[in-house]
PDB file of N, CA, C and O in Angstrom, chain B, residues numbered from 101:
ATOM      1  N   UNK B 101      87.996 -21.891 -14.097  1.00  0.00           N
ATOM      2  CA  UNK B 101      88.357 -20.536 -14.479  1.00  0.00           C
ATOM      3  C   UNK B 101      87.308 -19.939 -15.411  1.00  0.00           C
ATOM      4  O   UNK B 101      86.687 -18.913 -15.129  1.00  0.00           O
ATOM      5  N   UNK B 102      87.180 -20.475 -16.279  1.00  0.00           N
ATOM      6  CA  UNK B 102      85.939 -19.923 -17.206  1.00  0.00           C
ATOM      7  C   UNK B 102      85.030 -19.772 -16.958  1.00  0.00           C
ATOM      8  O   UNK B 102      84.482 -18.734 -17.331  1.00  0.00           O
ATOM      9  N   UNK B 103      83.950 -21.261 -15.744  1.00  0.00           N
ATOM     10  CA  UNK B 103      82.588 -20.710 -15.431  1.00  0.00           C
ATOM     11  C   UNK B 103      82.915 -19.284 -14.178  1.00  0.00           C
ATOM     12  O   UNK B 103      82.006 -18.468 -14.027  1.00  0.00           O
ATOM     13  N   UNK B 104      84.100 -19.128 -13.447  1.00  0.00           N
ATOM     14  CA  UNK B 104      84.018 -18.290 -13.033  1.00  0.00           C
ATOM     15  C   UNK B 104      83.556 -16.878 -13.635  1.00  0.00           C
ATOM     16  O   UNK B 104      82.584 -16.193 -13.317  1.00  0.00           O
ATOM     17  N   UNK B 105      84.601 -16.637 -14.655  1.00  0.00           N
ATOM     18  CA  UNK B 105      84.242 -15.513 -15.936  1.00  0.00           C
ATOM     19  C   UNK B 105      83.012 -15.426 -16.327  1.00  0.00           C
ATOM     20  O   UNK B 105      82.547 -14.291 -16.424  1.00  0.00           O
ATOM     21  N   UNK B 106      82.512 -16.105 -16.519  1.00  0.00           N
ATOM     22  CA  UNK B 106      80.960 -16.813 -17.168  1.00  0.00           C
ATOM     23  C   UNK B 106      80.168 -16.007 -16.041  1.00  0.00           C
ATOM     24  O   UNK B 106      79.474 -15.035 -16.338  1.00  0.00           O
ATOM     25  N   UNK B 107      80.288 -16.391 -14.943  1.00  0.00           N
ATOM     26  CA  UNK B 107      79.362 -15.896 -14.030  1.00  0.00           C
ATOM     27  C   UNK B 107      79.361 -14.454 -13.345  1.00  0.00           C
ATOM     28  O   UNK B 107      78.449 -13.903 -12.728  1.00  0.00           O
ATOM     29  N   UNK B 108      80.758 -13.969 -13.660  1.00  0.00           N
ATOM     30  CA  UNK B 108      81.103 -12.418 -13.386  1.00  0.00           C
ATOM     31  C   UNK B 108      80.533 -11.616 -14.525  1.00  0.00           C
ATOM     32  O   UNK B 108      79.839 -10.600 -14.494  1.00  0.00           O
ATOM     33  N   UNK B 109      80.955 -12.259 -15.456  1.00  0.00           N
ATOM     34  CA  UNK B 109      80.176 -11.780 -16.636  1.00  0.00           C
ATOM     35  C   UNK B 109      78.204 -11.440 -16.876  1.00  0.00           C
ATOM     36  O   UNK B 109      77.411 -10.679 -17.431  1.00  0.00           O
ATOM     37  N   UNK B 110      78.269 -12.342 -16.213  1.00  0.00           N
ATOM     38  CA  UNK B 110      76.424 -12.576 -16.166  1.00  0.00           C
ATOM     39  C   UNK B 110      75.985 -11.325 -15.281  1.00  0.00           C
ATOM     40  O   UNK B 110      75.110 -10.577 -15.716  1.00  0.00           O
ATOM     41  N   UNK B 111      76.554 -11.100 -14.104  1.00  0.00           N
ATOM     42  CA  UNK B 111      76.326 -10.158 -13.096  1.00  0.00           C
ATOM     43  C   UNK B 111      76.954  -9.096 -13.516  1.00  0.00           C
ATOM     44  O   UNK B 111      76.592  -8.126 -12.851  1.00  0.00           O
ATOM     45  N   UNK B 112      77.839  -8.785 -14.426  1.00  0.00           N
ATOM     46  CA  UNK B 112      78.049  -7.490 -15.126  1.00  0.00           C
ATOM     47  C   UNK B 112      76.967  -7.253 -16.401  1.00  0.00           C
ATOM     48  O   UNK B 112      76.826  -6.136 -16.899  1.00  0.00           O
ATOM     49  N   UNK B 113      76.643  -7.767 -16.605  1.00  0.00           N
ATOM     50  CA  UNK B 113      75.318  -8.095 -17.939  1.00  0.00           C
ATOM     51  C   UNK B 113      73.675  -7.830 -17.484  1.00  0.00           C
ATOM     52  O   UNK B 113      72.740  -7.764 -18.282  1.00  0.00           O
ATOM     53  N   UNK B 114      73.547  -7.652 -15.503  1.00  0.00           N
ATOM     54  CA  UNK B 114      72.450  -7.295 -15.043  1.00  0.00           C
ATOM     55  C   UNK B 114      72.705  -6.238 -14.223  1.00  0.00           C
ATOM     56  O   UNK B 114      71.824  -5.629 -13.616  1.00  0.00           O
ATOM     57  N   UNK B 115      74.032  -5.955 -14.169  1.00  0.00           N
ATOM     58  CA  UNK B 115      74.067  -4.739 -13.996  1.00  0.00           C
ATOM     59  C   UNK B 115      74.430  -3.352 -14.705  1.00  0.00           C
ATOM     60  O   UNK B 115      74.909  -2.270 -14.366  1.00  0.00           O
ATOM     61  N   UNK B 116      73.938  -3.969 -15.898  1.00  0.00           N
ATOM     62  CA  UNK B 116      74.671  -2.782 -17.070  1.00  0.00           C
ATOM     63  C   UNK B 116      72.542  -2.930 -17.809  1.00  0.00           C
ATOM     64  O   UNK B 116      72.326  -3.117 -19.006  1.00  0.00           O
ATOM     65  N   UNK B 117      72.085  -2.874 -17.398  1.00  0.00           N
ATOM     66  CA  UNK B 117      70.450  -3.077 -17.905  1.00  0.00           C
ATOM     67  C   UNK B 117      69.672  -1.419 -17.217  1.00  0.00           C
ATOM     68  O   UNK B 117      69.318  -1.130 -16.074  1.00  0.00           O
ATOM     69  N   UNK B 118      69.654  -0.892 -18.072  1.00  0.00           N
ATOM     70  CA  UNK B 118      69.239   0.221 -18.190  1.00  0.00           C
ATOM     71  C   UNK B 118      67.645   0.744 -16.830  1.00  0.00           C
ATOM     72  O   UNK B 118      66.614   1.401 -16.970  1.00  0.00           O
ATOM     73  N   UNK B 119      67.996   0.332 -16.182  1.00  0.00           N
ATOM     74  CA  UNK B 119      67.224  -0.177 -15.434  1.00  0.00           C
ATOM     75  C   UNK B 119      67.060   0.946 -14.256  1.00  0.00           C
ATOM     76  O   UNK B 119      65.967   1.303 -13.815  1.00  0.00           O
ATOM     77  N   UNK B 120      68.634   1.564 -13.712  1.00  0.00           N
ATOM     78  CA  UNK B 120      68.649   2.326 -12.882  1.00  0.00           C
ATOM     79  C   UNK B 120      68.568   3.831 -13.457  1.00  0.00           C
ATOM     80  O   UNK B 120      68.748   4.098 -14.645  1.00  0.00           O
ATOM     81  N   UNK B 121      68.298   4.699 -12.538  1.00  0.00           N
ATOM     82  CA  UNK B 121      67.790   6.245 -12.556  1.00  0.00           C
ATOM     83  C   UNK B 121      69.129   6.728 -13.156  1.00  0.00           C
ATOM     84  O   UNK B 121      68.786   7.222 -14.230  1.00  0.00           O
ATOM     85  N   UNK B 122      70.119   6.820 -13.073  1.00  0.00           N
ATOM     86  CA  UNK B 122      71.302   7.094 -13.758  1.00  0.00           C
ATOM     87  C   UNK B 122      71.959   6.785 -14.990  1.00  0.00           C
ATOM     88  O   UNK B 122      72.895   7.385 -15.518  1.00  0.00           O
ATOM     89  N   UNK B 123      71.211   5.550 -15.462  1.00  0.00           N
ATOM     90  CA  UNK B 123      71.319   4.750 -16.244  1.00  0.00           C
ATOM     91  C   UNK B 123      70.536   4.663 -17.695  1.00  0.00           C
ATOM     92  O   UNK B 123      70.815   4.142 -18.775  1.00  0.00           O
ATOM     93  N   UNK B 124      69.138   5.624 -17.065  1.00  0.00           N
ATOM     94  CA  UNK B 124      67.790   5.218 -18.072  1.00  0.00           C
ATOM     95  C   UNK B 124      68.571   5.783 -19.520  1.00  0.00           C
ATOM     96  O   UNK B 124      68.514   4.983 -20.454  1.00  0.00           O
ATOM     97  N   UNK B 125      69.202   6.924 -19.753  1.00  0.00           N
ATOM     98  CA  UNK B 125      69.881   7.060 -20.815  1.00  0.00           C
ATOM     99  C   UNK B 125      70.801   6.822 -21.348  1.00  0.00           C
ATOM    100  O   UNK B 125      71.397   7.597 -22.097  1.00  0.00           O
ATOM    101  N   UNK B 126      71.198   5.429 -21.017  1.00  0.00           N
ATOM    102  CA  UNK B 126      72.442   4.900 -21.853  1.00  0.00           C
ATOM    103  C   UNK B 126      72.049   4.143 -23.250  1.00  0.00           C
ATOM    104  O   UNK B 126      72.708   3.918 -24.265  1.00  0.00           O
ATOM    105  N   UNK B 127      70.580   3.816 -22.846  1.00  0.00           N
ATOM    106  CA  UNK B 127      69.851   2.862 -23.840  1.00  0.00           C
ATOM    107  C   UNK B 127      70.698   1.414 -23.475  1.00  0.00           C
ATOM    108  O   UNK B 127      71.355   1.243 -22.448  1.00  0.00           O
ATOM    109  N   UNK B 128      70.506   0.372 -24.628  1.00  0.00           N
ATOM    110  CA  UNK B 128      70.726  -0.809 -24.425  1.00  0.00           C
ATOM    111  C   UNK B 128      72.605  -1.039 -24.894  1.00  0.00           C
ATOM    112  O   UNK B 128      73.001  -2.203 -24.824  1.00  0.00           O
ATOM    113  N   UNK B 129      73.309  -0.306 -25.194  1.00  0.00           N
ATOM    114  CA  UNK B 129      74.732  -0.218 -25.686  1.00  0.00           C
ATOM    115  C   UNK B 129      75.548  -0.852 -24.768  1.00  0.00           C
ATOM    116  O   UNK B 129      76.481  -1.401 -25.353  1.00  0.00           O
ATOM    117  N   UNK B 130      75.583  -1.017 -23.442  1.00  0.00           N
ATOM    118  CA  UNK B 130      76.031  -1.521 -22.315  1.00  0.00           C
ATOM    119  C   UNK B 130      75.713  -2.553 -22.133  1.00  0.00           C
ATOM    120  O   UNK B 130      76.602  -3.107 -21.486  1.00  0.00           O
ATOM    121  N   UNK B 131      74.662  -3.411 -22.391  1.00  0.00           N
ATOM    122  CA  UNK B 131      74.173  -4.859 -22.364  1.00  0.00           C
ATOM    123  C   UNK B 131      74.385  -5.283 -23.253  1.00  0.00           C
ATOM    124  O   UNK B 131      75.148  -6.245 -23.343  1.00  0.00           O
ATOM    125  N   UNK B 132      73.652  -4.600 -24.510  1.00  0.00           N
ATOM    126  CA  UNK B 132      74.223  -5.514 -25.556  1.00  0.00           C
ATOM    127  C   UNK B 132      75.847  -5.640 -25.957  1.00  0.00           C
ATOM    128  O   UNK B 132      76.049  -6.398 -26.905  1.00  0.00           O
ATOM    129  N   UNK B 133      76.913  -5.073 -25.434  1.00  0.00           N
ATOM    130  CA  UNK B 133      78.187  -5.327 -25.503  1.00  0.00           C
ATOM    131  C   UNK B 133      78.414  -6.101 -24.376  1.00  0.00           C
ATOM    132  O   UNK B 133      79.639  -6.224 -24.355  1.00  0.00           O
ATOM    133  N   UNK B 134      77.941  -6.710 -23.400  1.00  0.00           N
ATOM    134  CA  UNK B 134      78.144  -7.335 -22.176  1.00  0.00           C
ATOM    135  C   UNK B 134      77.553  -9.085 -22.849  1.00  0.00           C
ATOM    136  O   UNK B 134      78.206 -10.128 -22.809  1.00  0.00           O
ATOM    137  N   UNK B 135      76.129  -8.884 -23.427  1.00  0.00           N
ATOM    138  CA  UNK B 135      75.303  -9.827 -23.660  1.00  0.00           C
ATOM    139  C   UNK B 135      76.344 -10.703 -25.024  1.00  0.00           C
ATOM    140  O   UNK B 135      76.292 -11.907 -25.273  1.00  0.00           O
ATOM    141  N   UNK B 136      77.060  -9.859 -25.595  1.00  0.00           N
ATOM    142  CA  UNK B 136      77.569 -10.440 -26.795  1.00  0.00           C
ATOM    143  C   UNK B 136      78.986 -11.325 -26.471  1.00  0.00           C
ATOM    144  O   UNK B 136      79.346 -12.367 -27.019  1.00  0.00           O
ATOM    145  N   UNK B 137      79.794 -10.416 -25.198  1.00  0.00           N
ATOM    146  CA  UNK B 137      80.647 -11.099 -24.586  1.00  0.00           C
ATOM    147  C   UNK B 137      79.807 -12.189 -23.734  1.00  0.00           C
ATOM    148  O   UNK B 137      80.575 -13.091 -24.067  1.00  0.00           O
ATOM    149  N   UNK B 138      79.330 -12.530 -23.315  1.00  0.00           N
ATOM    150  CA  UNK B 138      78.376 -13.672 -23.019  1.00  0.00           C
ATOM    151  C   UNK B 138      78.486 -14.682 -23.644  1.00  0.00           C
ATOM    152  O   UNK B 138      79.104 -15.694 -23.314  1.00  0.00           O
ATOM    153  N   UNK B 139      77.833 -14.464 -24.693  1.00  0.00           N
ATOM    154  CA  UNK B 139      77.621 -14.973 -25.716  1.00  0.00           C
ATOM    155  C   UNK B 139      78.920 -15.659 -26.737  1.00  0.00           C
ATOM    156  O   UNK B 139      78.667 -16.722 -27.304  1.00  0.00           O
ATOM    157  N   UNK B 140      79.889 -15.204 -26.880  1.00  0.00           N
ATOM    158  CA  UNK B 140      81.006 -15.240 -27.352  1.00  0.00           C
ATOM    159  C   UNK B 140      81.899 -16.108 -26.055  1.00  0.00           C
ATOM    160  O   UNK B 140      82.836 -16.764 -26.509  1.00  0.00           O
ATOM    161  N   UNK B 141      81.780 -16.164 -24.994  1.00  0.00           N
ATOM    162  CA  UNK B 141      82.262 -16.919 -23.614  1.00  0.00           C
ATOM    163  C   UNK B 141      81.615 -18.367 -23.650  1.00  0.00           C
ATOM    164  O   UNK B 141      82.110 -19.389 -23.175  1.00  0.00           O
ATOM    165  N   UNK B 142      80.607 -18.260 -24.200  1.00  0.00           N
ATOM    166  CA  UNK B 142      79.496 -19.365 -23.691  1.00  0.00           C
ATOM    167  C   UNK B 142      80.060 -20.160 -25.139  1.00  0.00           C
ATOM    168  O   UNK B 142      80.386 -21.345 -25.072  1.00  0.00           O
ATOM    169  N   UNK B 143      80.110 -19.691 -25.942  1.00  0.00           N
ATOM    170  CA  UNK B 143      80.737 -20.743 -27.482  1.00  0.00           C
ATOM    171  C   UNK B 143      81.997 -21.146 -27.349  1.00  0.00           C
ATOM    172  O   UNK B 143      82.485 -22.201 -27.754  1.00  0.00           O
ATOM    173  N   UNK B 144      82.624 -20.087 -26.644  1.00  0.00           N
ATOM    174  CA  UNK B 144      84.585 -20.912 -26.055  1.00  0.00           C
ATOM    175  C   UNK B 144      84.243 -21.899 -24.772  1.00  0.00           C
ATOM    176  O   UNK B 144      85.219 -22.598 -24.500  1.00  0.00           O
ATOM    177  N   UNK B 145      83.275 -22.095 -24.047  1.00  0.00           N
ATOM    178  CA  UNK B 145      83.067 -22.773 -22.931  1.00  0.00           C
ATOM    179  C   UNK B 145      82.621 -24.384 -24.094  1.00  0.00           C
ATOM    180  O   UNK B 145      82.863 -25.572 -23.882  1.00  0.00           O
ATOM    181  N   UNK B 146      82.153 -23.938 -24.882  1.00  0.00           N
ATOM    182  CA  UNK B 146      80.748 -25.224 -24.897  1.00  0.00           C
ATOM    183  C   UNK B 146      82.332 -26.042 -26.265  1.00  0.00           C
ATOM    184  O   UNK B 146      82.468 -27.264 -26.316  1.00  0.00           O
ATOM    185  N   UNK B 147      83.130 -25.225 -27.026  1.00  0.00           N
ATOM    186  CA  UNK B 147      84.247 -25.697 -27.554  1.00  0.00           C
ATOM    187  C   UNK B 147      85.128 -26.336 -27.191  1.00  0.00           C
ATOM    188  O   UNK B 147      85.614 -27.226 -27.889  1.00  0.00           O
ATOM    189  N   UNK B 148      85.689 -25.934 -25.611  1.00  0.00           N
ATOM    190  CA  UNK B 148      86.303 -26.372 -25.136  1.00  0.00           C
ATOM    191  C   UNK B 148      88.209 -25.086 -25.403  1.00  0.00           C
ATOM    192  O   UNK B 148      89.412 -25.343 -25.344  1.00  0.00           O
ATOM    193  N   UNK B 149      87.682 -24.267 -25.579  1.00  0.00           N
ATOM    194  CA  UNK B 149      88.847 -23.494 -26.059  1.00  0.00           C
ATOM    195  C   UNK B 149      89.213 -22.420 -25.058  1.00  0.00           C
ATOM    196  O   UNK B 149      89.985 -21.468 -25.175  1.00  0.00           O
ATOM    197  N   UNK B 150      88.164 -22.971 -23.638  1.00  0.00           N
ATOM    198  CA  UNK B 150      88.734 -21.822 -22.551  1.00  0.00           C
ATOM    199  C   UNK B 150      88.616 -22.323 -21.465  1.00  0.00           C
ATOM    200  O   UNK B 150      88.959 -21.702 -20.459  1.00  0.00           O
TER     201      UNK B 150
END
């Protein structure tokens, strides 16, 4: 269940990268709130608390 999340997460985290023509003005606010849930997933994975 979790690496699932983990990995939906990852692909919401490259698709929130400022990258596309619609996108160029969001700046980085969308990744870095994606990258932090990441990040925060990956410390309950490696704990054992998810």
């Amino acid at each position: 269940m979790g690496t699932i999340i983990l990995i939906i997460l990852i692909l919401a985290l490259v698709g929130v990268l400022p990258t596309w023509p619609h996108s160029r003005n969001w700046g980085y606010g969308p990744s870095g709130v994606a990258g932090l849930i990441v990040v925060i997933l990956i410390l309950l994975l490696l704990t054992g608390r998810l």
